[in-house]
Biopython code that builds the backbone (N, CA, C, O; Angstrom):
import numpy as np
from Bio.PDB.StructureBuilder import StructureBuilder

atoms = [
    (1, "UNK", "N", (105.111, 99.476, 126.168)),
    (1, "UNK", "CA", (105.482, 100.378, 125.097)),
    (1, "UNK", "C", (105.757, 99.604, 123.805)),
    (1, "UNK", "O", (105.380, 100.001, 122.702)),
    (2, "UNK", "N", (106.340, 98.637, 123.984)),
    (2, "UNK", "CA", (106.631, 97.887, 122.882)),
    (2, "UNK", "C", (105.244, 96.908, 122.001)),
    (2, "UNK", "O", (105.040, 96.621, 120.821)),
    (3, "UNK", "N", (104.577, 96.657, 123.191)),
    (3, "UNK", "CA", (103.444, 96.078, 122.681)),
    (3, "UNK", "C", (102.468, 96.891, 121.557)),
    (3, "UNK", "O", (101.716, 96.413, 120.707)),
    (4, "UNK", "N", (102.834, 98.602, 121.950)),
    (4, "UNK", "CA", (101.503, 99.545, 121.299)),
    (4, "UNK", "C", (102.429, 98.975, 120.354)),
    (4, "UNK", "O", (101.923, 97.962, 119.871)),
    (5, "UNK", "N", (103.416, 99.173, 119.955)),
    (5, "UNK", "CA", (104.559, 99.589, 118.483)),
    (5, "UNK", "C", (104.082, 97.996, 117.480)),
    (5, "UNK", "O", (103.818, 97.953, 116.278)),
    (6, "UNK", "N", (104.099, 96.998, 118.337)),
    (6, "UNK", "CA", (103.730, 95.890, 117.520)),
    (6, "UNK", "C", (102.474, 95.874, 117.160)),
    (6, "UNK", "O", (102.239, 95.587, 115.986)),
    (7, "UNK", "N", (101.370, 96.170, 118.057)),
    (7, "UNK", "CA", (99.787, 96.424, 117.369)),
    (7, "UNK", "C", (100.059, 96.980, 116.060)),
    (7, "UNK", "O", (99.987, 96.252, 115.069)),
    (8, "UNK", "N", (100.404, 98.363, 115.955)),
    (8, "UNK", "CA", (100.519, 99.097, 115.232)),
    (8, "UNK", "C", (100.823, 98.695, 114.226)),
    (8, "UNK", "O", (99.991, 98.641, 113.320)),
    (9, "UNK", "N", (102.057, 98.296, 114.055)),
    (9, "UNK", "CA", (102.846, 97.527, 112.752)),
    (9, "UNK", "C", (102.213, 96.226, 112.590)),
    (9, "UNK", "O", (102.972, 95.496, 111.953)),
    (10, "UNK", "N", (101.232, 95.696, 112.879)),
    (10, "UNK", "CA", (100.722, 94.166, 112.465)),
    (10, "UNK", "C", (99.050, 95.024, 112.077)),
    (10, "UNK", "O", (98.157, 94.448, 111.456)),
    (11, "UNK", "N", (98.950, 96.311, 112.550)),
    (11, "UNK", "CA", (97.425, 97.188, 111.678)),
    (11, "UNK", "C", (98.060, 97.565, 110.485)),
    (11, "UNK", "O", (97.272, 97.708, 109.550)),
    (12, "UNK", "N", (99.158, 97.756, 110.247)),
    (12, "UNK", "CA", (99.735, 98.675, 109.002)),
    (12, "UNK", "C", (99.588, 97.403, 108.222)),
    (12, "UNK", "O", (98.588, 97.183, 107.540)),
    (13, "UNK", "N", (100.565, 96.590, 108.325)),
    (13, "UNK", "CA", (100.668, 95.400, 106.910)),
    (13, "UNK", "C", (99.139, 94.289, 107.397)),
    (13, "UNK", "O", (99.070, 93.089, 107.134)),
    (14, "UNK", "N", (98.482, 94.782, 107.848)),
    (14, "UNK", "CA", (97.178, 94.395, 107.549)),
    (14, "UNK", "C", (96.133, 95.216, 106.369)),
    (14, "UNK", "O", (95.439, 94.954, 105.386)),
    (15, "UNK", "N", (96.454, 96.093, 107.011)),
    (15, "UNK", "CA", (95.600, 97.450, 106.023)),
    (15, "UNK", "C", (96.448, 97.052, 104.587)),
    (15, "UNK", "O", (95.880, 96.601, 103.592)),
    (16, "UNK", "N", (98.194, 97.356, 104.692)),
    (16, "UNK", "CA", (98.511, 97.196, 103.079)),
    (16, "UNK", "C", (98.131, 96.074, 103.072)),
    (16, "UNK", "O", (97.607, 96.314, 101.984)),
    (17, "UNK", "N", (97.790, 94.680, 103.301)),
    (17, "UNK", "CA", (97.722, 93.466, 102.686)),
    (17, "UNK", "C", (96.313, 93.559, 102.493)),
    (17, "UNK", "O", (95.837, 92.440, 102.303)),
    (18, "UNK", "N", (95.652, 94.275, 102.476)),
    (18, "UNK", "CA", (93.750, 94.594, 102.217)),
    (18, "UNK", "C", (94.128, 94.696, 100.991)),
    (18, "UNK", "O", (94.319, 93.894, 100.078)),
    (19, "UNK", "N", (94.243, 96.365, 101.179)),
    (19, "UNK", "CA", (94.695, 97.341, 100.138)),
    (19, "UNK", "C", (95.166, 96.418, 98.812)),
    (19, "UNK", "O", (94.568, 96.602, 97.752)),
    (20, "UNK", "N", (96.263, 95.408, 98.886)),
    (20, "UNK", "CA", (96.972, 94.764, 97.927)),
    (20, "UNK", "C", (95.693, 94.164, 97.163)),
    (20, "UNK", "O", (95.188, 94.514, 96.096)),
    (21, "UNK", "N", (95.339, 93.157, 98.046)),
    (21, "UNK", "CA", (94.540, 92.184, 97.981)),
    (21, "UNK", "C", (93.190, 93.188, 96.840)),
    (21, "UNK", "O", (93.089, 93.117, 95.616)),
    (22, "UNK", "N", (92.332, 94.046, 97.818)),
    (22, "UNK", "CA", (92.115, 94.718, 96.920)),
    (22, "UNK", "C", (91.849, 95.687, 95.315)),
    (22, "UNK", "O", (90.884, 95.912, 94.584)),
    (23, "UNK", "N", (93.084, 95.992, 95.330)),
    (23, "UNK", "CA", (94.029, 96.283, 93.890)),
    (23, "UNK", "C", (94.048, 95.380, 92.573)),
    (23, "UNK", "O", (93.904, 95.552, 91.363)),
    (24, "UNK", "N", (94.350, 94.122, 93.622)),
    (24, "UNK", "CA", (94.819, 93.042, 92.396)),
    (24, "UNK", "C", (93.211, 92.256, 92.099)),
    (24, "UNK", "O", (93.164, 91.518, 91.115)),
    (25, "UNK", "N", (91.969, 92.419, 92.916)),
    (25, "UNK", "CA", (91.206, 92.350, 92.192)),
    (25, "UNK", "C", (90.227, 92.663, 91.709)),
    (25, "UNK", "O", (89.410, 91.888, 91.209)),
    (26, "UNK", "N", (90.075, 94.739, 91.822)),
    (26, "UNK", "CA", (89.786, 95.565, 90.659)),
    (26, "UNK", "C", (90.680, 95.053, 89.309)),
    (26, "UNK", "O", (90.266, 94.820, 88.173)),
    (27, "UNK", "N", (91.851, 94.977, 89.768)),
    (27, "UNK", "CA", (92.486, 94.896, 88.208)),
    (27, "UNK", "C", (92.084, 93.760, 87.576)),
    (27, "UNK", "O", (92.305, 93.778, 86.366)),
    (28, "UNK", "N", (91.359, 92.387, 88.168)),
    (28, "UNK", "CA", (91.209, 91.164, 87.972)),
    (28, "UNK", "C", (89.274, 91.429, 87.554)),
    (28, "UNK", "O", (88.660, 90.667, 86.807)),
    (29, "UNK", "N", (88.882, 92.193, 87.986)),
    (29, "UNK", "CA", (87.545, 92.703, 87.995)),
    (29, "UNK", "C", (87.457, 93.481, 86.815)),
    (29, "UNK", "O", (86.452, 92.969, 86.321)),
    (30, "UNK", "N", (87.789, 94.313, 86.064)),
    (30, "UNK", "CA", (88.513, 95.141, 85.358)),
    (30, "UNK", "C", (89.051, 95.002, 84.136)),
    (30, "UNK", "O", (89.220, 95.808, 83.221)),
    (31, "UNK", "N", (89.438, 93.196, 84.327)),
    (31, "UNK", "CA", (90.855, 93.020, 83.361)),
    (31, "UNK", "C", (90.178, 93.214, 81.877)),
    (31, "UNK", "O", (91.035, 93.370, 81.007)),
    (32, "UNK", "N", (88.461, 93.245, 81.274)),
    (32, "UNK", "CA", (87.972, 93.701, 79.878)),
    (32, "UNK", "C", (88.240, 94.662, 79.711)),
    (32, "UNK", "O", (88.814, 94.798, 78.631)),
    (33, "UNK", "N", (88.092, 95.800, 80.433)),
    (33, "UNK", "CA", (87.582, 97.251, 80.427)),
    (33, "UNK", "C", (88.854, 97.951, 80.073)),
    (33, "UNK", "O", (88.891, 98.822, 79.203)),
    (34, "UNK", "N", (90.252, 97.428, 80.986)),
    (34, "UNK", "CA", (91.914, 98.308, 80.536)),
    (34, "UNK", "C", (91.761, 98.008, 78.838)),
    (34, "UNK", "O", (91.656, 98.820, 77.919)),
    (35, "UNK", "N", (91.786, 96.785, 78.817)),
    (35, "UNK", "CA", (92.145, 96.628, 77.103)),
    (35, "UNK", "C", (90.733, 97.525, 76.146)),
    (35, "UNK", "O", (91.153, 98.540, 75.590)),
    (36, "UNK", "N", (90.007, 97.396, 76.041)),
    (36, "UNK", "CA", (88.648, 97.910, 75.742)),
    (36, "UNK", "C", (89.041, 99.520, 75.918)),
    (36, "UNK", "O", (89.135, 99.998, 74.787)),
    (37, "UNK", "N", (89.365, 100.756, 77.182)),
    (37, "UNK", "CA", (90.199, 101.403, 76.509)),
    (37, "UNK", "C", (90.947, 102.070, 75.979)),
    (37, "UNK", "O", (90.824, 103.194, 75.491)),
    (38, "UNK", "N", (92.299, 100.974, 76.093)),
    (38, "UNK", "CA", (93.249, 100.903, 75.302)),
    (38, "UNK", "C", (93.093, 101.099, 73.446)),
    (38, "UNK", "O", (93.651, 101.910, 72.707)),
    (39, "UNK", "N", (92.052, 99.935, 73.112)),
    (39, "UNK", "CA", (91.647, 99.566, 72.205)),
    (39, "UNK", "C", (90.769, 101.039, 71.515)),
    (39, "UNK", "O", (90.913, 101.472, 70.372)),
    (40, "UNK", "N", (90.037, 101.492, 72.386)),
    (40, "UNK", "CA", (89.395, 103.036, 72.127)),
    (40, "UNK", "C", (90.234, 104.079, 71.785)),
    (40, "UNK", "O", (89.975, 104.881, 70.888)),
    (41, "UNK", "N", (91.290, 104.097, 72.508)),
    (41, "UNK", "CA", (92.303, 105.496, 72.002)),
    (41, "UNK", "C", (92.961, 105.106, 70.920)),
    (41, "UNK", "O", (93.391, 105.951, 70.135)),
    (42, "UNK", "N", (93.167, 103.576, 70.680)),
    (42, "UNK", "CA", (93.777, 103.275, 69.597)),
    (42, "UNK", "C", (93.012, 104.265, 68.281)),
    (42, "UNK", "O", (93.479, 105.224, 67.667)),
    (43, "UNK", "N", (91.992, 103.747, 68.193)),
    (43, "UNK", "CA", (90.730, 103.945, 67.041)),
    (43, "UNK", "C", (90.578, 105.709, 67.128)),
    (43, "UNK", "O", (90.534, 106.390, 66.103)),
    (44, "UNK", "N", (90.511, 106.268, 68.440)),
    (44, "UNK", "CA", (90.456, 108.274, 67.834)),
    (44, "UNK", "C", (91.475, 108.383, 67.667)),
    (44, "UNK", "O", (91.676, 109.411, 67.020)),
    (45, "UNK", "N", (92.567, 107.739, 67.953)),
    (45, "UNK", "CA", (94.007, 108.387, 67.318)),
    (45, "UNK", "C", (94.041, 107.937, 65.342)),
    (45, "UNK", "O", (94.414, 108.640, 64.403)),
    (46, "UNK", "N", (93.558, 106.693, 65.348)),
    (46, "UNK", "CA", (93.547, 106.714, 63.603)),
    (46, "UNK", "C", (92.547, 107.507, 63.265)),
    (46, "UNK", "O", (92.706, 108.046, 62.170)),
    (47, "UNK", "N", (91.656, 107.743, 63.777)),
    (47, "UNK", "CA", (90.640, 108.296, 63.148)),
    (47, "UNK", "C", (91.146, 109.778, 63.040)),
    (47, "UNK", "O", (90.773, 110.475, 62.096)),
    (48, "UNK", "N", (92.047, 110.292, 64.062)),
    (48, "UNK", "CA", (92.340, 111.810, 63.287)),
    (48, "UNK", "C", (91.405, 112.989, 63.788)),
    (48, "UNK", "O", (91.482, 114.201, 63.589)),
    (49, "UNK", "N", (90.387, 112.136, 64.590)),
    (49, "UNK", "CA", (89.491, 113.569, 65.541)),
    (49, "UNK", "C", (88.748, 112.930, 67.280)),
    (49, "UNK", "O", (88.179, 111.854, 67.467)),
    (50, "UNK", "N", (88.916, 113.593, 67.897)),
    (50, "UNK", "CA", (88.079, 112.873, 69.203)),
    (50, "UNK", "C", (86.892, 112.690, 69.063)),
    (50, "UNK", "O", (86.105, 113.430, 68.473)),
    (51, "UNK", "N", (86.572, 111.249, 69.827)),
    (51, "UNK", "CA", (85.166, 110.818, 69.943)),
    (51, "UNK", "C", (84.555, 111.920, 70.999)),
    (51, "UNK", "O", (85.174, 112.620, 71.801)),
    (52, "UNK", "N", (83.320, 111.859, 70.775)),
    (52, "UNK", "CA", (82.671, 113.056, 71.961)),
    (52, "UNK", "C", (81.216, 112.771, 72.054)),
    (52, "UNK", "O", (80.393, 112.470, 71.190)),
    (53, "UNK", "N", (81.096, 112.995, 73.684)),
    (53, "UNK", "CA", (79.503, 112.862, 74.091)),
    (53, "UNK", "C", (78.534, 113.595, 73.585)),
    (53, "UNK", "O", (78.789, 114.759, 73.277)),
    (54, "UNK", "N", (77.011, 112.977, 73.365)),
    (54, "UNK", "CA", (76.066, 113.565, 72.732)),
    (54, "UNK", "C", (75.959, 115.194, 74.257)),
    (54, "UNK", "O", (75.531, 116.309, 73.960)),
    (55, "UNK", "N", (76.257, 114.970, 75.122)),
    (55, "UNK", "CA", (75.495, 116.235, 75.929)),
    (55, "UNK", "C", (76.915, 116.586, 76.264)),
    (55, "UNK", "O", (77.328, 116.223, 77.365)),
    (56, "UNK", "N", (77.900, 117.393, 75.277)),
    (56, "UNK", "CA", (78.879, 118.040, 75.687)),
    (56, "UNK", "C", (78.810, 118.931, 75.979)),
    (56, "UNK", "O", (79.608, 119.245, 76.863)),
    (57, "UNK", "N", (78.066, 119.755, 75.601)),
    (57, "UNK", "CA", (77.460, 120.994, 76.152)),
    (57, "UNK", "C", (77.626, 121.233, 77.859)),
    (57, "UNK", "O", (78.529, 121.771, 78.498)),
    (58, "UNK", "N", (76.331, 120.581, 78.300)),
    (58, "UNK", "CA", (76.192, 120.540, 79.432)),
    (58, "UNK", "C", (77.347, 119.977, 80.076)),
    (58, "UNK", "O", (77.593, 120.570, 81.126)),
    (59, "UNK", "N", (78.465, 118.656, 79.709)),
    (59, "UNK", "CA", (79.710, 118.561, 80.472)),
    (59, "UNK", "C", (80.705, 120.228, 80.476)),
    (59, "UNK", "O", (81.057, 120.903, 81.444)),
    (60, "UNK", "N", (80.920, 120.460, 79.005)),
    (60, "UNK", "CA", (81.299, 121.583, 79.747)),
    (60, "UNK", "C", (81.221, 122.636, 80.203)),
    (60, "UNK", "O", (82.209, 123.350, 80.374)),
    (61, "UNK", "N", (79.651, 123.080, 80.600)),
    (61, "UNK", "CA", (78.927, 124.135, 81.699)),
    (61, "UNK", "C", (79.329, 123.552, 82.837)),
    (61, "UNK", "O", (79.901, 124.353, 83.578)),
    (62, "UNK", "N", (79.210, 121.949, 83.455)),
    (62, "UNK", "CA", (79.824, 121.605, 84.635)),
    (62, "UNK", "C", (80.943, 121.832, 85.099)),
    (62, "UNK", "O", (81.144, 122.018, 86.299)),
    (63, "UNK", "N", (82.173, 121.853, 83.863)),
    (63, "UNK", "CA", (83.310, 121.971, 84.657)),
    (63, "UNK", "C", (83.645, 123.263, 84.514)),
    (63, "UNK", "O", (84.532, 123.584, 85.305)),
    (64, "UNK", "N", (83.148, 124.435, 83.561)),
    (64, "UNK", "CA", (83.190, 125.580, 84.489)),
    (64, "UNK", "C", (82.566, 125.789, 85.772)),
    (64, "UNK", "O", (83.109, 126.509, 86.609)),
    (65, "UNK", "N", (81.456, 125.208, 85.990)),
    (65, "UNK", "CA", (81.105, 125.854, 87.038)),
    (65, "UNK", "C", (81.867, 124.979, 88.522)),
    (65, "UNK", "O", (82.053, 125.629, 89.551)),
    (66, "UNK", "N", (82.173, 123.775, 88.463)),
    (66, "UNK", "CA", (82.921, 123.105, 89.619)),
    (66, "UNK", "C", (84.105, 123.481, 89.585)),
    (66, "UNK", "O", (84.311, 123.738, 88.399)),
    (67, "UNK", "N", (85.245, 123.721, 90.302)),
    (67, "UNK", "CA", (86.210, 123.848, 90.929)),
    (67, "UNK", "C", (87.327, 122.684, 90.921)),
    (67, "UNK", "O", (88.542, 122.741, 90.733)),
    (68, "UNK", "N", (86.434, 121.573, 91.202)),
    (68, "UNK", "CA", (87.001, 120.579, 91.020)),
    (68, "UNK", "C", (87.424, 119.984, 89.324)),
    (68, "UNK", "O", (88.515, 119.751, 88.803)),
    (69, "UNK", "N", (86.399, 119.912, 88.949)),
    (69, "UNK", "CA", (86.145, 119.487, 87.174)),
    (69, "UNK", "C", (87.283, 120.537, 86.852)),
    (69, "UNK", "O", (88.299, 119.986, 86.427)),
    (70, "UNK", "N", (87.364, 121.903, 86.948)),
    (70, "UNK", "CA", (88.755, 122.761, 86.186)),
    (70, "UNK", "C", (89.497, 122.024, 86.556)),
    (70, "UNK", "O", (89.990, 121.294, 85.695)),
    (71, "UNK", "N", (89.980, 121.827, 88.096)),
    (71, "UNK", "CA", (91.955, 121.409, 88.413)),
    (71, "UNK", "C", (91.832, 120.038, 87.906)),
    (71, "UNK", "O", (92.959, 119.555, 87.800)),
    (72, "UNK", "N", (90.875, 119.187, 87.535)),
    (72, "UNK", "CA", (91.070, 118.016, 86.693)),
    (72, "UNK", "C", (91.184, 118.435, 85.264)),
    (72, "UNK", "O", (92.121, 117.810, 84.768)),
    (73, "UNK", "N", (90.552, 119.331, 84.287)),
    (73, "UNK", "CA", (90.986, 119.513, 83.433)),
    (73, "UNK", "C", (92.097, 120.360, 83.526)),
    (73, "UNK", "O", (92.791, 120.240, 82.516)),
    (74, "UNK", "N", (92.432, 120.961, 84.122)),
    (74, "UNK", "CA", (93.964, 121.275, 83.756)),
    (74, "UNK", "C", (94.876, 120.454, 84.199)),
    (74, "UNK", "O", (95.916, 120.431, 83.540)),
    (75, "UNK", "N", (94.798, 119.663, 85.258)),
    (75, "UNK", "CA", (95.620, 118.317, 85.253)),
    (75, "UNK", "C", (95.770, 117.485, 84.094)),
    (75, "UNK", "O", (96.843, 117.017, 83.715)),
    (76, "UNK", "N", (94.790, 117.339, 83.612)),
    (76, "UNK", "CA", (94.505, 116.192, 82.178)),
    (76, "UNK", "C", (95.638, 117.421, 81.380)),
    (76, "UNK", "O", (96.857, 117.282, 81.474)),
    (77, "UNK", "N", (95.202, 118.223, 80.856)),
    (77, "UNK", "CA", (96.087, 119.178, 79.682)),
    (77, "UNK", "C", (97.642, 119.148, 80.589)),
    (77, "UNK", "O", (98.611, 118.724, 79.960)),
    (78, "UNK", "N", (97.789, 119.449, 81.574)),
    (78, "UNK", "CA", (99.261, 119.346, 81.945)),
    (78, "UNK", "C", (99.775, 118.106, 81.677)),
    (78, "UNK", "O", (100.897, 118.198, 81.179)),
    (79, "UNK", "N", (99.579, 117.537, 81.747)),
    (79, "UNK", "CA", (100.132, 116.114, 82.338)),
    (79, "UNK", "C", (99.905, 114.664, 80.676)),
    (79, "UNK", "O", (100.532, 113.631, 80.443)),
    (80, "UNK", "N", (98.672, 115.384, 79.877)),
    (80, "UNK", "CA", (98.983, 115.129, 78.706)),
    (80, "UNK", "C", (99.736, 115.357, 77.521)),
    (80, "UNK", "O", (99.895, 114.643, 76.530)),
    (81, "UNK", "N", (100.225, 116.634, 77.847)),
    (81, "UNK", "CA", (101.213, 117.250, 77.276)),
    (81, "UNK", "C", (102.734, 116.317, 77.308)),
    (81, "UNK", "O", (103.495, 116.004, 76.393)),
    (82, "UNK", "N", (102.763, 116.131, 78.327)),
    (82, "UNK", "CA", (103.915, 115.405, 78.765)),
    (82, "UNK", "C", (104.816, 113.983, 78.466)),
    (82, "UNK", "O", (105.966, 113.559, 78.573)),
    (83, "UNK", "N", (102.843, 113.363, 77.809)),
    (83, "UNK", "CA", (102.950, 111.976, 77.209)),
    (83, "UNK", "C", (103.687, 112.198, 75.888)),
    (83, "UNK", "O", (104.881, 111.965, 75.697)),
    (84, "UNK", "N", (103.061, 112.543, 75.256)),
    (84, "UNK", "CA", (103.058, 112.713, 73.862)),
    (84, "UNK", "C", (105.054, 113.105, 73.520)),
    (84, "UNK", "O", (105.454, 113.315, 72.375)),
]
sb = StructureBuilder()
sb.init_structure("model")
sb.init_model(0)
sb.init_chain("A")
sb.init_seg("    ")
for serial, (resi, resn, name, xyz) in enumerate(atoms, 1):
    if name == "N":
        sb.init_residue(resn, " ", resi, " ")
    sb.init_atom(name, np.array(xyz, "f"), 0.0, 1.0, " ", f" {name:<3s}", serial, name[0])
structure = sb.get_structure()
């Protein structure tokens, strides 16, 4: 009995020590792209209007029609609200 309990707990902080391992090097994989942007919202916030894709259109026919794409945009509007 004791043996399952130790498997178990030496699979768990295996998996988190992936997981970690992992993490730290997307973020290390990555590390241009956070600042880059960072550096982007900087620039539509001076600029005073949002940057926007040439086929916005068609993005937003997609997220009416997905289910998913709405509860992300209303996540984004909830939860941006909040920053500010």
């Amino acid at each position: 009995m004791l043996g399952e309990t130790v498997n178990k707990v030496r699979m768990a902080l295996w998996l988190y020590g992936f997981f970690a391992v992992a993490s730290l090097y997307y973020v290390y994989y990555l590390r241009n792209a956070i600042p880059a942007l960072k550096s982007l919202a900087n620039q539509e916030r001076s600029s005073g209007k949002p940057f926007t894709f040439d086929n916005l259109q068609q993005i937003r026919e997609w997220r009416q029609r997905s289910w998913l794409a709405r509860l992300l945009a209303w996540l984004s509007h909830t939860f941006a609200g909040r920053r500010r």
